[in-house]
C-alpha positions as CSV (number, residue, x, y, z in Angstrom):
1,X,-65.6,36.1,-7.1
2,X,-62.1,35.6,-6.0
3,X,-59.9,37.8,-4.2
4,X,-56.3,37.8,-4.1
5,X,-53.9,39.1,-1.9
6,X,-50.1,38.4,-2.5
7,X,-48.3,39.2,0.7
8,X,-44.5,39.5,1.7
9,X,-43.7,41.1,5.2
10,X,-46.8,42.8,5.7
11,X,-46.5,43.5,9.3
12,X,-49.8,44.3,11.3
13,X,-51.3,45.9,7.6
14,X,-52.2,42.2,6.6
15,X,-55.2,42.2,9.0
16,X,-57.5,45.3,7.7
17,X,-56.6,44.0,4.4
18,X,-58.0,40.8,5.5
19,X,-60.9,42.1,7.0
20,X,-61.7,44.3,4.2
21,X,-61.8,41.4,1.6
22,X,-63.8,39.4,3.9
23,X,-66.6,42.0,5.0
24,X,-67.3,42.6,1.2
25,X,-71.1,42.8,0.8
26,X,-70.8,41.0,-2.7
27,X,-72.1,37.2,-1.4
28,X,-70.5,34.6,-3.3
29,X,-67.1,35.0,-2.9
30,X,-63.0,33.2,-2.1
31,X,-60.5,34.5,-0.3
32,X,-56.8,33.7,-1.3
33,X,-54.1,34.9,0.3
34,X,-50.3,33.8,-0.9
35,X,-47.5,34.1,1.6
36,X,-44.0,35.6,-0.4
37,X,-41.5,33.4,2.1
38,X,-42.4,36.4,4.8
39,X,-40.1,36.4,8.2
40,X,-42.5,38.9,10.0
41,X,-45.5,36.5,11.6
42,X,-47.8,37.6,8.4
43,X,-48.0,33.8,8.4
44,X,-49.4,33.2,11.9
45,X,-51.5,36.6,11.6
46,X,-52.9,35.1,8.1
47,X,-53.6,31.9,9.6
48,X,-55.5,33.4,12.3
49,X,-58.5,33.7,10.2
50,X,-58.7,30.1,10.3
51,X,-61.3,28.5,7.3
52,X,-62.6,32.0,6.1
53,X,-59.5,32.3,4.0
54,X,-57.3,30.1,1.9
55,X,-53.6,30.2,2.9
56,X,-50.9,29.6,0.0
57,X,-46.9,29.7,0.7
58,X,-44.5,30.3,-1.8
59,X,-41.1,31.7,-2.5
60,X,-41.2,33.5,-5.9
61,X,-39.4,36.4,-4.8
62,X,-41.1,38.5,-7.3
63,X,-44.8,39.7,-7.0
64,X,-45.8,38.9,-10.9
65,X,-45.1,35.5,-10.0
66,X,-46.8,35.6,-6.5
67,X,-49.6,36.8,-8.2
68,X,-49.6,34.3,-11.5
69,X,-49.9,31.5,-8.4
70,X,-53.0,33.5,-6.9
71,X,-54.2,33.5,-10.3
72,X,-54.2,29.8,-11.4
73,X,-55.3,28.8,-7.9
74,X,-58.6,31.0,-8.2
75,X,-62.0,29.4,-9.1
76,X,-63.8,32.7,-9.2
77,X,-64.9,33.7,-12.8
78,X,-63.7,37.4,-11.9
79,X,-60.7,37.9,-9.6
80,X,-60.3,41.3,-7.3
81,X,-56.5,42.3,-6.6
82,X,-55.7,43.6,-3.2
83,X,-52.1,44.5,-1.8
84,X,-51.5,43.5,1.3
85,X,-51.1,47.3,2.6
86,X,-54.5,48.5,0.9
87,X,-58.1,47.4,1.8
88,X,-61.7,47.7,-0.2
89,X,-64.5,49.6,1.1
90,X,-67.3,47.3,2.3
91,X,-69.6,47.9,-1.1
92,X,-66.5,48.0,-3.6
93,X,-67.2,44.7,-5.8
94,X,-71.2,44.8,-5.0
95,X,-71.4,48.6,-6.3
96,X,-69.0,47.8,-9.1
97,X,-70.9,45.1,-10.3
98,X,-73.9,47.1,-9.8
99,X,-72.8,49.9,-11.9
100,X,-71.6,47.9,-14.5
101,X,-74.8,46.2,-16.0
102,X,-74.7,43.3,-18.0
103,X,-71.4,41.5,-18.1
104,X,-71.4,39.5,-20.9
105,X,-69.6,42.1,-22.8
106,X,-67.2,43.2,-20.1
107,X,-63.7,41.5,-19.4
108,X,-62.5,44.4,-17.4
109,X,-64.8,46.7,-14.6
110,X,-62.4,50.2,-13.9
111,X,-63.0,52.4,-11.3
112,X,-61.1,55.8,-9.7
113,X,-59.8,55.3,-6.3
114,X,-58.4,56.4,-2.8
115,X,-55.1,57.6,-2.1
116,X,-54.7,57.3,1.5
117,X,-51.9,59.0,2.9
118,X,-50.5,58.2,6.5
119,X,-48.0,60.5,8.7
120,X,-46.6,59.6,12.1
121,X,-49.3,56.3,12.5
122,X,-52.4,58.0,11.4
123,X,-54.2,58.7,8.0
124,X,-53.0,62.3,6.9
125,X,-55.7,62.5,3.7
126,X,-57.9,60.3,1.6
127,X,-58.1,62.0,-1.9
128,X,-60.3,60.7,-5.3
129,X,-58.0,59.9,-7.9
130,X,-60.0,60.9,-10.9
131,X,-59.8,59.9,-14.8
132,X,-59.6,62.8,-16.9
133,X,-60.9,60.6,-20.2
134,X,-61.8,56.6,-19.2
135,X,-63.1,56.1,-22.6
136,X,-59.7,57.2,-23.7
137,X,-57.3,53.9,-22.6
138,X,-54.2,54.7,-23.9
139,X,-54.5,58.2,-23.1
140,X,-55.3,57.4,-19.3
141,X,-52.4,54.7,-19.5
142,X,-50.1,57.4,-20.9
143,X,-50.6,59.8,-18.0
144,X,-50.1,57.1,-15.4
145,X,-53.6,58.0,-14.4
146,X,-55.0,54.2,-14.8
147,X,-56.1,52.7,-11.7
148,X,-54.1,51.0,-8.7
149,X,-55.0,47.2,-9.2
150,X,-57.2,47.1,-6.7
151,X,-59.5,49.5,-8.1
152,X,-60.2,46.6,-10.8
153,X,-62.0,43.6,-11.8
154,X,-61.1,41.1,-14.2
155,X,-62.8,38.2,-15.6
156,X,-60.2,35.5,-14.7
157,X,-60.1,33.6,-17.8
158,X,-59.3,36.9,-19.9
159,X,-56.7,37.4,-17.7
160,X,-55.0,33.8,-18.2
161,X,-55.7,34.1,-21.9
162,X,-53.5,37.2,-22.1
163,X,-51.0,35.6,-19.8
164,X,-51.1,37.0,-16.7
165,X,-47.8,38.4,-15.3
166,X,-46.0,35.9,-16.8
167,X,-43.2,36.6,-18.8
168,X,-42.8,40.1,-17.6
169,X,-39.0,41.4,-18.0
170,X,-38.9,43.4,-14.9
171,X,-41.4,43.9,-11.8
172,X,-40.8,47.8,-12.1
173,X,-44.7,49.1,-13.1
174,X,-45.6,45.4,-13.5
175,X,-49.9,46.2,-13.4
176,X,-49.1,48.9,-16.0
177,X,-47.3,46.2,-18.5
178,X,-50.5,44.6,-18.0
179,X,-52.8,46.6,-18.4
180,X,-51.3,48.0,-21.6
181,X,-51.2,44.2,-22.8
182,X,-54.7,44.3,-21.9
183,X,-55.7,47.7,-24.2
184,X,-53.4,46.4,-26.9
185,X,-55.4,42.9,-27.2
186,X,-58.7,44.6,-27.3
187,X,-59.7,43.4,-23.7
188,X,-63.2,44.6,-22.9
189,X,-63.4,47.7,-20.5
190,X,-66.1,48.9,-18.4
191,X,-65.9,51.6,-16.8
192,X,-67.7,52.2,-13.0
193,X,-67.5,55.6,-11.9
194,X,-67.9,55.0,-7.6
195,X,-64.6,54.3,-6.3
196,X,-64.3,50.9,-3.9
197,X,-60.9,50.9,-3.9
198,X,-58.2,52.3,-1.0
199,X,-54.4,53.1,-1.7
200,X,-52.7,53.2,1.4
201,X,-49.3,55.7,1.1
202,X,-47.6,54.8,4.7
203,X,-44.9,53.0,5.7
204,X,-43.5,49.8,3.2
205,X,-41.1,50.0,0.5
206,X,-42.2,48.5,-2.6
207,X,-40.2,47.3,-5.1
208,X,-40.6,51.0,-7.4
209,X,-40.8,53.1,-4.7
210,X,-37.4,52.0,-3.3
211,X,-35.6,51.8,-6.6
212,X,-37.3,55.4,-8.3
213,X,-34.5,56.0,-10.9
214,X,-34.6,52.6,-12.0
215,X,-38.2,52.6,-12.4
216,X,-38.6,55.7,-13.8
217,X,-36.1,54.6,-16.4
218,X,-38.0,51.7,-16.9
219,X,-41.2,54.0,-17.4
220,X,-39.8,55.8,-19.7
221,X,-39.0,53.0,-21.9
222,X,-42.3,51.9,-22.0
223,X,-43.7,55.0,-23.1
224,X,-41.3,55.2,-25.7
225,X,-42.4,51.5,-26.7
226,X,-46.9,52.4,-26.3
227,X,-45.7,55.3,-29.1
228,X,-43.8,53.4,-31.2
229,X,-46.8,51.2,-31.2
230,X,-49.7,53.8,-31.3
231,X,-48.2,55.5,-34.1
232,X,-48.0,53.4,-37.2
233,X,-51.7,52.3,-36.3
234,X,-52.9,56.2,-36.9
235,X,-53.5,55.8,-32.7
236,X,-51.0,58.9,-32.4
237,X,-53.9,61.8,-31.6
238,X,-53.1,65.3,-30.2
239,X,-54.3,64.0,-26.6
240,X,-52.4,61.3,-26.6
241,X,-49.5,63.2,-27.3
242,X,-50.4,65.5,-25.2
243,X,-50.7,63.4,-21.9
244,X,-47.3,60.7,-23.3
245,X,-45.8,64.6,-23.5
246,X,-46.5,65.4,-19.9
247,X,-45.6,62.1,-18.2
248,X,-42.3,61.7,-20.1
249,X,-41.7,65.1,-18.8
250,X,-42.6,64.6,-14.8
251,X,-40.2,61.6,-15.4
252,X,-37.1,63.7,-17.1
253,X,-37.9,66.2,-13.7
254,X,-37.8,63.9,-11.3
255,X,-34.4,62.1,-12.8
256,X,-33.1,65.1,-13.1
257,X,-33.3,65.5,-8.7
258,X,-32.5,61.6,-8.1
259,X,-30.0,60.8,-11.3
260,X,-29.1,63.5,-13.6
261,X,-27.2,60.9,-15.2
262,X,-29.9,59.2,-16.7
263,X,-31.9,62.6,-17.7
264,X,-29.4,63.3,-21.4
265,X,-29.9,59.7,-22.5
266,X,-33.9,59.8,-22.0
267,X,-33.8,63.3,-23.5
268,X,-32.1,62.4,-26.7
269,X,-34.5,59.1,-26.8
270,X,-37.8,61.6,-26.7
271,X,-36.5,63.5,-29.6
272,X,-36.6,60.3,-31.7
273,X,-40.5,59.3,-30.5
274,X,-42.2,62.7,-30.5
275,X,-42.4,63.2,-26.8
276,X,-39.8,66.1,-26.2
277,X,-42.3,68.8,-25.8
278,X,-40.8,72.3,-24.4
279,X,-44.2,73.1,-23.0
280,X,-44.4,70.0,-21.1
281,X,-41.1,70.7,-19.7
282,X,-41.6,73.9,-18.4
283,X,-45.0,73.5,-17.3
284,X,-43.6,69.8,-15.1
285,X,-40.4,72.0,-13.5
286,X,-40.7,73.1,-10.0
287,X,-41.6,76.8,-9.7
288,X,-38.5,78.2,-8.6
289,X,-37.4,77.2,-12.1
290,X,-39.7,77.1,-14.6
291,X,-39.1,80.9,-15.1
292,X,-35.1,79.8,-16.8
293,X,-36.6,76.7,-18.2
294,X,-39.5,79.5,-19.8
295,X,-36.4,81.6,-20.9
296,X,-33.9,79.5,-22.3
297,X,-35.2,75.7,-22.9
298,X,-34.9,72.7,-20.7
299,X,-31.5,71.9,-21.6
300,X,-29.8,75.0,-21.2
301,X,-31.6,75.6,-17.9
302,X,-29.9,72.3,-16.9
303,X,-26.9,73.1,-17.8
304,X,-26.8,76.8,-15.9
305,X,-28.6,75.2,-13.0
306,X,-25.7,72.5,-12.8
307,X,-23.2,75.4,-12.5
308,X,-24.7,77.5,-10.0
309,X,-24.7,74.3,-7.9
310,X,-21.5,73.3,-8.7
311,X,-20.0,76.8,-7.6
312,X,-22.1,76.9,-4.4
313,X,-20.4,73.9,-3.3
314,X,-17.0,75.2,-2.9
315,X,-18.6,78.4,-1.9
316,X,-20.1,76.3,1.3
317,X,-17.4,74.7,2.4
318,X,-15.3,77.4,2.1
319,X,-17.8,79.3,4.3
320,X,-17.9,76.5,7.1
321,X,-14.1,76.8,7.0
322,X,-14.2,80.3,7.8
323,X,-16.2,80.3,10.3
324,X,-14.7,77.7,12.1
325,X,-11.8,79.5,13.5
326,X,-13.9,82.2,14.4
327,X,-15.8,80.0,16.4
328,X,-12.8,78.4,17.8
329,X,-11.5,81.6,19.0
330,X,-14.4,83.0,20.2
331,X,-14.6,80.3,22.9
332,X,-11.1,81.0,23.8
């Protein structure tokens, strides 16, 4: 068993993640880590574990290639992801194993796992992630509800076969292009219902979560693209629909807060793949306006709400410019 962590500026998180990969119950086992070109001392606080770990250093500058290099430098026959800002509960790859049974028809072990959320320096909540369908793959890919990477196991030479994270256009959901290169070629799955896995929500941008609109664009896109594919096969079923349906639409809500410019584009692109659903629509928009969404249809609603906010502007200012003499002559 190899275990990989691909790190870039990870601060003082390296060391649990460290220490979590190394106090893994599962016996025979490697430890890689790969160093991004960090500036932070995540070199010196890798290196401090001395012979229990293997250090690489690179400069890839993207973490699909950083982890390609952990990849082809692992001599495990499975290989366990871990981020540098995420850690593995003691049992994770022992009890995944465990629950898995034979493996000599299993390229893939899936399990749910732990969203950790921090505030202020200290965990906030640690929630289950659950999988509505796992036998389901696209399904659970289409809702974004597919494991973090960690929450994985892959047999290492299924992984090179299919190519790894090579090749990939963009780093923006880079596990989910390859997990849905994974379903697509018929890779083996298995899943393990006891999550192992911990997804720490704290403190470092990655490279979605700092560039959302982007990403989400980029999301979007490869929906669009898993339909396209699903449907000439006769792979296009109700839930399926369904669940492509309600992701495109969380997508479409949150562009339409962060970059209302991309949010008419993406619409007209759903009516052409089946994943403009009304119901979705209202069901993803925030409370306060799902009622006008309800009443008149996503795009109208749009369209009103975009007035009421562009009248309240002027409204505002003209407000603050009131009172601002007022105030001025009051303190005279």
């Amino acid at each position: 068993m190899t275990i990989g962590i691909p790190a870039y500026n990870a601060g003082s998180w390296i060391v649990p993640a460290i220490e979590s990969a190394l106090g893994q119950t599962w016996p025979n086992k490697e430890l890689l880590v790969l160093d991004d070109g960090s500036s932070d001392g995540t070199v010196q606080r890798v290196a401090a574990f001395g012979d229990r770990l293997r250090l690489l250093q690179a400069r890839t500058g993207r973490s699909s290639l950083a982890r390609d290099l952990l990849l082809e430098a692992a001599s495990g026959e499975w290989i366990q992801w871990l981020d540098h800002d995420d850690y593995l509960l003691p049992e994770k790859i022992a009890t995944q194993i465990a629950e898995a049974g034979s493996l000599a028809d299993a390229d893939i072990l899936f399990s749910p796992y732990l969203l950790e959320r921090w505030s202020h320096g200290s965990v906030e909540s640690r929630d289950l992630q659950p999988l509505d369908d796992p036998r389901d793959l696209p399904r659970t890919w289409l809702s974004s509800q597919f494991p973090q990477n960690g929450a994985l196991l892959w047999r290492r030479e299924k992984l090179l076969a299919l190519g790894g994270w090579k090749d990939l256009p963009i780093d923006y959901y880079d596990d989910y292009q390859v997990y849905w290169r994974a379903i697509r070629s018929s890779l083996r799955f298995r899943y393990t219902p006891t999550p192992g896995a911990v997804y720490r929500v704290c403190h470092l941008e990655s490279l979605t979560s700092s560039n959302i609109p982007d990403a989400l664009r980029w999301r979007a896109r490869m929906v669009q693209q898993a339909v396209r594919e699903l449907q000439p096969l006769g792979q296009w079923t109700p839930p399926r629909r369904e669940a492509a349906q309600s992701e495109y639409a969380r997508i479409l809500r949150v562009l339409d807060r962060l970059a209302p410019e991309f949010v008419e584009p993406l619409s007209d692109e759903a009516r052409l793949t089946d994943l403009w659903s009304e119901r979705a629509l209202t069901e993803a928009a925030e409370p306060h306006f799902r009622w006008l969404v309800r009443l008149l249809g996503f795009r109208r609603a749009r369209r009103i709400r975009r007035l009421v906010r562009s009248c309240g502007r002027p409204l505002r200012s003209a407000r603050k410019g009131a009172s601002g003499p007022r105030a001025s002559a009051g303190s005279r």
